[in-house]
N, C-alpha and C positions, 0 to 999 in steps of 0.2 A: 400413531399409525404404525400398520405392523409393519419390520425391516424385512425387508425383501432379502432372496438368497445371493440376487448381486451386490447389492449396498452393499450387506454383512463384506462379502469377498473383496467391495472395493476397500470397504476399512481395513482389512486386512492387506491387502496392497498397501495403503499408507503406515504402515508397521512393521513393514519389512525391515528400513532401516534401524528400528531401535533396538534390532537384535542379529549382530551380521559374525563374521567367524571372529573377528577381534573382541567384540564381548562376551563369546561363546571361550575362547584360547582364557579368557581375562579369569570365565569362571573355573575352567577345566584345563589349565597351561599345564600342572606338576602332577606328578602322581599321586602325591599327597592329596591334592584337592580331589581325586576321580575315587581314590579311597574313601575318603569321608565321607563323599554322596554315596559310594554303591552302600557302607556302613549305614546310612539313612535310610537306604532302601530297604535292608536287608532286614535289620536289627535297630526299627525305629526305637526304643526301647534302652540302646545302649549295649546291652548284652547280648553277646556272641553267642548264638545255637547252632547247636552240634548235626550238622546235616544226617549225622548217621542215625542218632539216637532222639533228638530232637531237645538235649538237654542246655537248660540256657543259665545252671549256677557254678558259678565260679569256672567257668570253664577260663586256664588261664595263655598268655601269649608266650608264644617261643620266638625273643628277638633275634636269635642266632637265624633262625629259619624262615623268620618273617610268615610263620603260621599258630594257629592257636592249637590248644589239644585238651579233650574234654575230660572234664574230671571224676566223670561217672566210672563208677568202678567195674559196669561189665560194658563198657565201651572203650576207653582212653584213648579212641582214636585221634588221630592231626587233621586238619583241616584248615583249608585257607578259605582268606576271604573272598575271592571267586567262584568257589566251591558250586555248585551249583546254578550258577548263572550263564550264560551266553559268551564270557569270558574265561570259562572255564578250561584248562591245559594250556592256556595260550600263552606264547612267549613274545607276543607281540606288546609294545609299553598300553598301559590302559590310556594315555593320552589318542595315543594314534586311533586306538577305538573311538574316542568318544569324538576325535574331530569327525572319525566316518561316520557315526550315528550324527553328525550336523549335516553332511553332506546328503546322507542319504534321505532324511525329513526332507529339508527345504527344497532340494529339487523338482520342478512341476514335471519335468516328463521324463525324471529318473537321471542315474548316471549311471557310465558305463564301466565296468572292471580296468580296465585301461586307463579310464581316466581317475578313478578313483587312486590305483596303484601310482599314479604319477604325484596324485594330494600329500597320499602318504609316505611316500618312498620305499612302497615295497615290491614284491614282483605281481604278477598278473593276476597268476594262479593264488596268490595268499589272499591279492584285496577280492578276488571271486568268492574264496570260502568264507572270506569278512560279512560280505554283504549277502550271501549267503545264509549265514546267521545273524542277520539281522530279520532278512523276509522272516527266520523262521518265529521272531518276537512278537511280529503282526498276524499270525496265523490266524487268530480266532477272527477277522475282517472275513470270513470265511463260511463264518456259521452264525449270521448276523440273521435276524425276524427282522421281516418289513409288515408295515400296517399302512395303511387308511388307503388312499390311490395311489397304485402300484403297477407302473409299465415292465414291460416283458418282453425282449425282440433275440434274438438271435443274429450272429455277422460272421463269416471268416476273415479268420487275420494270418498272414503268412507272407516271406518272402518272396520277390518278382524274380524266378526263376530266369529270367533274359541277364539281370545282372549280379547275379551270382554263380560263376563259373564253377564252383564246388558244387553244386544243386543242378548246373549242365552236365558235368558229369557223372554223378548220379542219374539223372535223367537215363542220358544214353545206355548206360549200364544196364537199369531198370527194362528199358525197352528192349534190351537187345538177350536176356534173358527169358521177356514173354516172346520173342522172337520164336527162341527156340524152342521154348514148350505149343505156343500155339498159330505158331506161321505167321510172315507179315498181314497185315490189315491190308484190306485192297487201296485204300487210300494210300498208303505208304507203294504198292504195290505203282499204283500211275504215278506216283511223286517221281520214283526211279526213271519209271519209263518219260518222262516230260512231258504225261498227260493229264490236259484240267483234269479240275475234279468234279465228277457228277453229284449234280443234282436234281432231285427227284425219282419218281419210278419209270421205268421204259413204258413207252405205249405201248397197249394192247394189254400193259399188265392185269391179269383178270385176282377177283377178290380170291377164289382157287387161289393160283400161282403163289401169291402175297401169301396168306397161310402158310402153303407148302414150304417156302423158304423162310419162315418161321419156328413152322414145326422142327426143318433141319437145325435151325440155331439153337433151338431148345436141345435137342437131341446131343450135338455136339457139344452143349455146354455138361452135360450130363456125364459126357461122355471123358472127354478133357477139362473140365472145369472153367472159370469165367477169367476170361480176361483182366486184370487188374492195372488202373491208372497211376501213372506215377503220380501222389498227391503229395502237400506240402499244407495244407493250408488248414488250420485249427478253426476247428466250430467252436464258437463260445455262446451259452447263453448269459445273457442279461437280466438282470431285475435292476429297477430304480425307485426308490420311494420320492414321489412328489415333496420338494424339497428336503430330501431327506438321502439316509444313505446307499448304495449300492453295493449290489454282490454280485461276482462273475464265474461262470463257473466254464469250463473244455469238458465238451460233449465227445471228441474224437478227433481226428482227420478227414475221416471221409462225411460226404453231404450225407451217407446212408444214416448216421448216426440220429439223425434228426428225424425223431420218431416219440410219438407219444409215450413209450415206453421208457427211454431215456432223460426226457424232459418234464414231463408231469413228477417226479420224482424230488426235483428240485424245487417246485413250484410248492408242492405240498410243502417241504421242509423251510422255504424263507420265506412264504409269505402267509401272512394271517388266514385263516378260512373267514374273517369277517372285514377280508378286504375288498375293495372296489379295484379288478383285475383291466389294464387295459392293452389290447396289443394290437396288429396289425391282423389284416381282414384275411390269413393265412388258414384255411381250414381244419388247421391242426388243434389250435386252440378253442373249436368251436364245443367242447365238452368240460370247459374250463367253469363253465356257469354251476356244474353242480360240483367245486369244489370250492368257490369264493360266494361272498354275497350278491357278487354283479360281474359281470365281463362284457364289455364294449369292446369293438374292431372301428380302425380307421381303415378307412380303401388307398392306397398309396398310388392306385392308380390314379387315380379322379383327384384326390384331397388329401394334405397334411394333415389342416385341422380340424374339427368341427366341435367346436362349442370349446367343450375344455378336455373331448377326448382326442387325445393326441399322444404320441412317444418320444415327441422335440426331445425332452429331459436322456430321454434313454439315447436318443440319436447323440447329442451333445457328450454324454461318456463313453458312446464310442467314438466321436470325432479325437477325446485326449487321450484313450485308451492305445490308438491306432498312429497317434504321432508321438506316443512313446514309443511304441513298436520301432518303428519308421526313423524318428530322428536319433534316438539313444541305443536299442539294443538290437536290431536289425534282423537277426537268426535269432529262434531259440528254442531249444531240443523241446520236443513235446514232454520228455520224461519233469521238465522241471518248469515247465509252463503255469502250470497251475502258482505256484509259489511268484512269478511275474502277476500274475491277474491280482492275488490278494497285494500285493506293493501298488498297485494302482489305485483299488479298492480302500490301501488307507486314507491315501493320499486324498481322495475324494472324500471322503469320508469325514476329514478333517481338513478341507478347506478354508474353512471361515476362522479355524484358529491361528494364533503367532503364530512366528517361528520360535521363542523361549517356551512355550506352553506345549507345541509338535515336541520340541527337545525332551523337555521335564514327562512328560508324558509317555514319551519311549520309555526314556530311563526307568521308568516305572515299573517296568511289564519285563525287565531283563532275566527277572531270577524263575527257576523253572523250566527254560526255553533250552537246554541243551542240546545241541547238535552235533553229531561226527560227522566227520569226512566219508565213514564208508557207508552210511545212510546215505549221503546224496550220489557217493560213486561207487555201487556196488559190484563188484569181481562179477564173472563170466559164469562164475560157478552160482553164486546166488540168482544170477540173471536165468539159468536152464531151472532153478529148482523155481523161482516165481513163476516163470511160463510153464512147468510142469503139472506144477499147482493149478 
């Protein structure tokens, strides 16, 4: 009988134990031992290559320096063994890395810089650029093809504005800005005065009249520009492969963003043209049929399921997607949003595996993945030349 995708994850529940942070310390306690593996990684082979030149004979070791240096006659440059990895300039012990890359895997709905800095004993700001460069190892969870029956929905996820005083005022700010460019809203205008709020049109209003003060709002907007909401809340789309893996992608901020133009783009890119496409009965996707082999809609009005066309799967990784949000990382700037979805994205993705196998499996993927500080925080000044661009 085939194994179902719960079984798989129940056996994985029963295996949690036989690999917890004291067998993880037991394989990677010294630095010695974190050497060796990344020397596995690197240079399964034995022999040391020369990241500049790519030369790998006789290149020999400098014990004074704890680095190598190549023997090649138009290179002879030094290089150490982090050279090019994910660990690279760091002056942090490779131990404390590697207990975060345990921390970071096993967690189902993530951890938080806070608490990670507390694991390791460092400050806030180091275990954020730790983990930081870790998301950037799983990057390619990003540019994943999905095949056979393949769900597709769309959700905003964001902060509740009532209990984040930082985001109230903002808020007010925000409002009190378009105040000045384009006068209170009359709403705002009876809140003052201590009068309900109307609803509906006045009587006698004729289809005339409705126009006319259309026309004017069109006019004014033309004239002044549009009003803009204070928003908070990321559009994500979704794909899920029927028991299979998922990609997430941020369409924007605002609801405007969700537009064929935006969307159909992504769809093209992760999912097969000889997929079987299924989403919700949203009119947007009703041109989806001459890009896959098939596309069904369920009515969410009327019906979850019918038959085996359903999005349950895709509802289900937004339900863990959104109590990561929610229980672990709570705010998160849109600029680094994207890099949150794929850590979710792997996590799912590999489910059904250990925790030694999540471990061994990172470790894998470390060399190549370089990250700086000023790629993820870049000055005022690169920020005017981006947006001028």
């Amino acid at each position: 009988m085939k194994q179902t995708r719960r079984n798989k994850t129940n056996n994985r529940a029963r295996q949690l134990s036989k690999y917890g942070l004291p067998s993880h310390e037991e394989r990677f306690g010294t630095e010695e031992k974190c050497q060796e593996f990344i020397k596995e990684v690197k240079w399964g082979d034995g022999r040391p290559e020369c990241p500049h030149c790519g030369n790998k004979h006789l290149n020999y070791y400098l014990s004074t320096r704890d680095m190598w240096k190549c023997s090649s006659k138009n290179c002879r440059k030094q290089f150490s063994l982090i050279k090019g990895t994910i660990f690279e300039n760091t002056k942090i012990p490779l131990t404390k890395w590697f207990k975060a890359i345990f921390f970071f895997v096993i967690m189902k709905r993530g951890i938080s810089s806070c608490q990670m800095a507390r694991n390791l004993e460092v400050e806030q700001r180091t275990a954020w650029f730790i983990m930081q460069r870790l998301r950037e190892v799983v990057a390619e969870e990003a540019n994943i093809i999905l095949e056979g029956v393949v769900e597709a929905d769309e959700t905003q996820i964001g902060p509740q504005i009532s209990r984040d005083t930082r985001l109230q005022e903002a808020k007010k700010l925000h409002d009190a800005k378009q105040d000045e460019l384009f006068g209170m809203t009359k709403a705002k205008k009876r809140s003052i005065r201590g009068e309900p709020a109307k609803r509906g049109r006045k009587k006698g209003s004729t289809k005339e009249v409705l126009a006319a003060k259309k026309e004017q709002r069109e006019k004014e907007k033309l004239e002044k520009g549009e009003r803009t909401p204070y928003e908070q809340d990321k559009i994500v789309l979704g794909m899920v492969q029927r028991d299979g893996k998922v990609v997430f992608k941020m369409l924007g901020v605002s609801n405007k963003v969700k537009t064929k133009e935006n969307i159909y783009p992504h769809l093209k890119k992760h999912i097969s043209s000889d997929s079987f496409l299924i989403t919700d009965e949203w009119n947007l996707y009703d041109d989806t049929h001459k890009m896959f082999r098939r596309h069904e809609s369920v009515n969410h009005d009327e019906q979850y399921v019918k038959g085996y066309i359903h999005t349950n799967n895709m509802e289900n990784a937004w339900k863990h997607l959104k109590k990561m949000v929610d229980g672990t990382y709570f705010h998160l700037s849109v600029r680094h949003f994207d890099r949150y979805l794929v850590e979710q994205a792997f996590r799912w993705n590999r489910m059904e595996e250990s925790n030694q196998t999540l471990v061994d499996d990172f470790l894998k993927m470390i060399v190549g993945k370089r990250l700086k500080y000023a790629e993820l925080i870049p000055n005022k000044e690169q920020d005017e030349l981006k947006n001028a661009g």
